[in-house]
Structures are given as structure tokens and as C-alpha cells.
C-alpha positions in Angstrom: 118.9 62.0 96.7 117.4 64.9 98.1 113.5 65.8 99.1 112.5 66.6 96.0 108.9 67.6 96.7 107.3 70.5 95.1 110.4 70.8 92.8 109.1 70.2 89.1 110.4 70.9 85.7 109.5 74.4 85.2 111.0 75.1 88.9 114.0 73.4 87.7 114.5 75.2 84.4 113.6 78.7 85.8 116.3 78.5 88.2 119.1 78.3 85.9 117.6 81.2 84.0 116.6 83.4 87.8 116.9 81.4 90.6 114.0 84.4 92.0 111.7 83.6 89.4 112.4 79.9 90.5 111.5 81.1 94.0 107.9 82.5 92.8 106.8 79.4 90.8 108.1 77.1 94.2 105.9 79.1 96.2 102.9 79.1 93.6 103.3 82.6 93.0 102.2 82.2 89.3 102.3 84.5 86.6 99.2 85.7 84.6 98.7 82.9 81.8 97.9 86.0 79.6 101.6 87.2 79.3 102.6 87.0 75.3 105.2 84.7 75.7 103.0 82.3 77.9 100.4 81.8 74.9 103.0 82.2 72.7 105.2 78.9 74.4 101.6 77.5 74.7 101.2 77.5 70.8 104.2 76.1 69.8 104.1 73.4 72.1 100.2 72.5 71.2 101.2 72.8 67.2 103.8 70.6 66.9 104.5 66.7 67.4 100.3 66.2 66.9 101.5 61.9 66.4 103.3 61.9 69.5 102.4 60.8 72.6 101.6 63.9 74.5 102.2 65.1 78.5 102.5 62.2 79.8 102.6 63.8 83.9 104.6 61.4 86.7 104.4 62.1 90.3 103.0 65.7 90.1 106.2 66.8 89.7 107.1 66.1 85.8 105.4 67.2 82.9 106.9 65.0 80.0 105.9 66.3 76.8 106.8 63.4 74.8 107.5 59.9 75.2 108.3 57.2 72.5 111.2 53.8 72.4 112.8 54.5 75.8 113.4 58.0 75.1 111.4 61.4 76.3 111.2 64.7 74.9 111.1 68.3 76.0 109.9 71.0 73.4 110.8 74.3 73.9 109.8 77.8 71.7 113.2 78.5 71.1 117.1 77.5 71.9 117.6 81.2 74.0 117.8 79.4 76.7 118.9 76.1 75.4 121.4 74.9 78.8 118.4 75.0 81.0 116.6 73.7 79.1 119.0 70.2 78.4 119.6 70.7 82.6 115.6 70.4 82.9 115.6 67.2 80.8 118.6 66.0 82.7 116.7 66.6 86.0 113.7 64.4 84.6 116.0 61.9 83.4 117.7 62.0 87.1 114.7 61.5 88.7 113.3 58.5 86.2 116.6 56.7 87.5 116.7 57.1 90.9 112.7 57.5 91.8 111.2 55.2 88.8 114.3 52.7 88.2 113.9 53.8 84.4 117.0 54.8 82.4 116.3 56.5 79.1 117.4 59.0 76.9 115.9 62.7 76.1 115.4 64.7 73.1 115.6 68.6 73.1 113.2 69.7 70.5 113.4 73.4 69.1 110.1 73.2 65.8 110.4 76.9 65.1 114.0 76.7 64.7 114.1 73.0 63.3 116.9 71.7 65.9 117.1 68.7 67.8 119.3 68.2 71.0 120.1 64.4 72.4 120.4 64.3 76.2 121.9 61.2 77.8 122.0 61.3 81.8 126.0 60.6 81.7 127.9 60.8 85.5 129.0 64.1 84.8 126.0 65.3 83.7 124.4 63.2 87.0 126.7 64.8 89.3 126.0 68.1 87.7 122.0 68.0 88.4 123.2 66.9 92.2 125.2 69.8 92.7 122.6 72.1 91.3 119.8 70.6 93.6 122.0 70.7 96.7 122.3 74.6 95.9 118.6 75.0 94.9 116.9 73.5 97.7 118.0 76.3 100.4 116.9 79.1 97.9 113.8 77.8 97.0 112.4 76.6 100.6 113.9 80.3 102.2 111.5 82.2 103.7 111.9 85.7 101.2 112.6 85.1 97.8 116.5 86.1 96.6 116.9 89.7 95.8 116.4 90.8 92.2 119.1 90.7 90.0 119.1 92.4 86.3 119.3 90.6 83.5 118.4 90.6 79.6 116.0 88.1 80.3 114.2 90.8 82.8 112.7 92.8 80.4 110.4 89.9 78.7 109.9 87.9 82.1 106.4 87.5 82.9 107.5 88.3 87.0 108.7 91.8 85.9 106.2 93.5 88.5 107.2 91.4 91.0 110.9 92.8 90.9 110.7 96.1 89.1 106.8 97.1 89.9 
């Protein structure tokens, strides 16, 4: 498994959305926690699942935002970016396995749009967060972030400065 320190969730899921914003947060080059989609994330994630068992935080890395009968959850605002978002549960499911000797099962959970996702760390799905960390570690631990690169994401990024300033 590779040195996985300093790499968390939000690292994780940012760099299948813009491996450069991944870059920032790796290097705790934060955003302002005033940006409107911030608070707005914030809401939805403080509003919903109240019974649940909330952010339950392992190793300094993961930030579990629920956890009940062998399975953990990640809730999101929306589905927009909904394949990062089951490859950041993956990742946490990975490193359960092969750091905690836990196997469970994850639960993507979308409350605005009512949706549900079930995550199960299968060997393809394994493999897949294996490849993706052997190709994020080099970026992330590089000395200059990666150039910038335009997206449709770009224009509601809380980085924007940092790349188009």
C-alpha cells in the first residue's frame, strides 16, 4: 500500500474533480470557508441524518460522516459529482481494509435529491483506487502545483483566484 500520509478524503475526492485543486488542499492551501458552496455543503451535511452517528474521524486522515451495522456513509449536497464521490468512499473503504483490518460496506447519500448509492470495495473497484493513488501521489507531493486546466466546474470552484486571479 502506498504512504498514505496527509492524503484524506477531501484530497481524494478533489482530485478526480481537479487534480490542481487536489494539489492546494495537500499542501493546506485552503479555501476561504465563506465561499457559498462551502456553507452551502456545510448545511446540508449538518441538516440531515440528525439520529445518525455523526463524523466519526480515524487516523487524521478520514472524516466518516456516518457509521451504523458494518456499513459507513458519505453525504454529499448533490450527485454532480457523483464518481468521485463513490471513489472517495471506496478510498475509505480501502484504507479500513488494509490499515484497520475492517471490511464494510458504504452508502452514498444525496438528501436534497433523495438518492442513495451502495458502495462495496469489490477487486475491481480495489484495484481501481490502487491505480489512482499510484498516479496521485507524484502530483500531489510535486513541488508546483499542476497547471490549470478549464473546466465547468472552474467557474464555481472556491480556488478560482488561485488559477484565474
Amino acid at each position: 500500500m502506498p504512504n498514505l500520509a496527509h492524503l484524506n478524503g477531501t484530497i481524494f475526492y478533489a482530485y478526480q474533480v481537479c487534480p490542481r485543486e487536489a494539489w492546494f488542499y495537500y499542501h493546506r492551501l485552503n479555501p476561504s470557508q465563506e465561499h457559498d458552496l462551502l456553507l452551502l455543503g456545510r448545511l446540508v451535511h449538518e441538516g440531515s441524518y440528525q439520529r445518525a452517528r455523526k463524523e466519526i474521524f480515524v487516523d487524521r486522515l478520514l472524516k466518516i460522516d456516518l457509521f451504523r451495522d458494518e456499513m459507513i456513509a458519505e453525504v454529499k449536497k448533490s450527485s454532480r459529482h457523483k464518481e468521485a464521490a463513490k471513489l472517495q468512499l471506496a478510498f475509505y473503504l480501502y484504507y479500513l481494509k488494509h490499515e484497520k483490518g475492517l471490511i464494510l460496506s458504504g452508502l452514498l447519500l444525496f438528501p436534497k435529491e433523495r438518492k442513495t448509492e451502495k458502495v462495496e470495495l469489490k477487486p475491481e473497484l480495489e484495484a481501481e483506487i490502487e491505480k489512482l493513488l499510484q498516479e496521485m501521489l507524484p502530483v500531489l507531493t510535486a513541488e508546483k502545483p499542476p497547471p490549470p486546466v478549464k473546466s465547468k466546474f472552474c467557474r464555481t470552484c472556491s480556488f478560482q483566484e488561485m488559477c484565474w486571479g
